[in-house]
N, C-alpha and C positions, 0 to 999 in steps of 0.2 A: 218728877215728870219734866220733861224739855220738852222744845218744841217739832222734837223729831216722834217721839214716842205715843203721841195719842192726837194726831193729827185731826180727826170729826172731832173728839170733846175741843180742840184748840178753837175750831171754826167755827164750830157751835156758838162758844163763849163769847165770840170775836164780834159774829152776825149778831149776837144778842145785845152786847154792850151797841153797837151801833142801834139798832133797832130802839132799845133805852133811852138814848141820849139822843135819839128822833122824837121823844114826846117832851114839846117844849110847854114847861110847865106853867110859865108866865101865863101862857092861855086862859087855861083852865081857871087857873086862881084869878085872873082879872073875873073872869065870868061867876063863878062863887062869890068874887065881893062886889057884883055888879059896875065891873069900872071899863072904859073902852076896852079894847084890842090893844096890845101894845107894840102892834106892828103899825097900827093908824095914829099913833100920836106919840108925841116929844122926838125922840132918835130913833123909833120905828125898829129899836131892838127888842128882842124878847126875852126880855133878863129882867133882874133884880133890880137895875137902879131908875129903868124905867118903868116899871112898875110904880118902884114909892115915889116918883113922882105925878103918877096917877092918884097912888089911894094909901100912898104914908107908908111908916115901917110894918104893920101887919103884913099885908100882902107880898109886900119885899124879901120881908122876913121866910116866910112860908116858900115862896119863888128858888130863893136861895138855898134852902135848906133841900128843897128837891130836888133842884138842881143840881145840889151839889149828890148826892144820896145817889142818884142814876149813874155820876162817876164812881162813886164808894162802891157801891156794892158788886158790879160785875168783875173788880178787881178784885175785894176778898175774897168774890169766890173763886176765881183762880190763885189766890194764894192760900186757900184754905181745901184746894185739889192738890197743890203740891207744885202746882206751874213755876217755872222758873221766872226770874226777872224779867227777860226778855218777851217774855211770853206775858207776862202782868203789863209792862209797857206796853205792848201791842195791844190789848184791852183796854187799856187807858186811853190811847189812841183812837180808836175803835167808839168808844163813848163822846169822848169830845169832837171826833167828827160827825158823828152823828146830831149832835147839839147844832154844829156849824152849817151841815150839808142835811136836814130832817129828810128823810124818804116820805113822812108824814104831810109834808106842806111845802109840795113843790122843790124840795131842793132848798131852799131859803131858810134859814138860823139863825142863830145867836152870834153871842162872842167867844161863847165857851169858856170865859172866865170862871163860872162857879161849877163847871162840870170838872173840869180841868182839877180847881180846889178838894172837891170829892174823892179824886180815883188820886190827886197827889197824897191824901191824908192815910189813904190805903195802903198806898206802894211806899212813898218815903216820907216820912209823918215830919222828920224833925226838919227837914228841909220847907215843908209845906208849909208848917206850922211859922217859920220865920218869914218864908214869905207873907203869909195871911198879916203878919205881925208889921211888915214893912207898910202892906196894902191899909190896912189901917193908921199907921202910921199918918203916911203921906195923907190919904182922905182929910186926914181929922186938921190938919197944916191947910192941904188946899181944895180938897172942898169939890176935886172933880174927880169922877171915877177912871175915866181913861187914866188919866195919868197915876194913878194909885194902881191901876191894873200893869199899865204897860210900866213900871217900876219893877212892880213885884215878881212881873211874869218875865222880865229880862235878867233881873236878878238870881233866879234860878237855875241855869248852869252852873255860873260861882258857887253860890250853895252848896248843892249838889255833888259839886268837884270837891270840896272842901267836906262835906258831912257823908257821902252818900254817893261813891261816886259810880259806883252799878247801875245808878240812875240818872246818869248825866246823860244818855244818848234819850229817853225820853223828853226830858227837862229843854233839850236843845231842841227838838224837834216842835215843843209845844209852844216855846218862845217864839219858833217862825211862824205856827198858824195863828196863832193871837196875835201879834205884831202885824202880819198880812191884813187880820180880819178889822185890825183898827186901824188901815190907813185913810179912812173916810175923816175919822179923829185926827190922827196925825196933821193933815192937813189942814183942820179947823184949831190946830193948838198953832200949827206955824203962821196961820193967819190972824189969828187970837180971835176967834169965834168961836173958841169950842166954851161951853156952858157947864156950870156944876148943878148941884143938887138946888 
């Protein structure tokens, strides 16, 4: 299947991977483990690492695991239709804007770091996977998430180009809207206020 030959099943998939990665899961899970909103407290993102810093690795853990799962799955299911690459990228896309832009709450989202890690593990595993492996890395060294994101999530063109390289027009394109969405951080690392865990 390409993206000429079954055009509704394409849109279908495309509107739904968005629609997914509209349900920002942070929510929910703060409210399961009874802990604020995590749009009202520490960096007013709604991810994983503000979470654990509300209510520890559980919640964090859980956060991310969904988050990432709403990237995953709308992507094997186009590669498990037969969709082409291009067409898995664009589902990919699709989901982590959804994360970014929620139709669910306003318009207002995340960073799409861990959706992003989802629908990567899907489409191009080995590249993901050294990412994921740098993102940790860095973390475990310095202790702040932006900078282990915007490492890992910059890193991935190279990657990409070197392992996987059918997937480097994705990988570029996700490195700008993460980079864009962390310039609130950028600017609190050039000033040295930005905070770890």
């Amino acid at each position: 299947m390409d993206v000429f030959s079954q055009p509704v099943a394409i849109v279908l998939l495309c509107a739904s991977a968005y629609l997914a990665g509209s349900v920002l899961f942070a929510i929910p899970v703060c409210r399961l483990w009874k802990l604020p909103d995590p749009r009202a407290q520490g960096s007013g993102n709604p991810g994983a690492t503000n979470v654990y810093r509300a209510g520890g690795w559980q919640p964090a853990l859980a956060t991310l695991a969904l988050d990432a799962f709403k990237g995953w799955l709308p992507v094997w299911l186009g590669h498990s239709l037969g969709m082409s690459i291009l067409v898995q990228a664009m589902i990919a896309l699709c989901a982590v804007t959804g994360h970014m832009i929620p139709a669910f709450y306003r318009f207002k989202g995340g960073k799409g770091v861990a959706t992003a890690l989802g629908a990567g593990l899907a489409l191009a595993p080995l590249t993901t996977a050294i990412m994921a492996g740098l993102w940790l890395g860095v973390m475990w060294r310095w202790r702040i998430s932006a900078v282990a994101s915007l490492v890992a999530i910059t890193s991935g063109p190279l990657i990409s180009a070197l392992l996987e390289p059918e997937t480097l027009p994705l990988f570029g394109l996700l490195t700008l809207l993460i980079v864009v969405r962390h310039r609130n951080n950028l600017i609190r690392l050039a000033q040295g206020r930005e905070t770890g865990l």
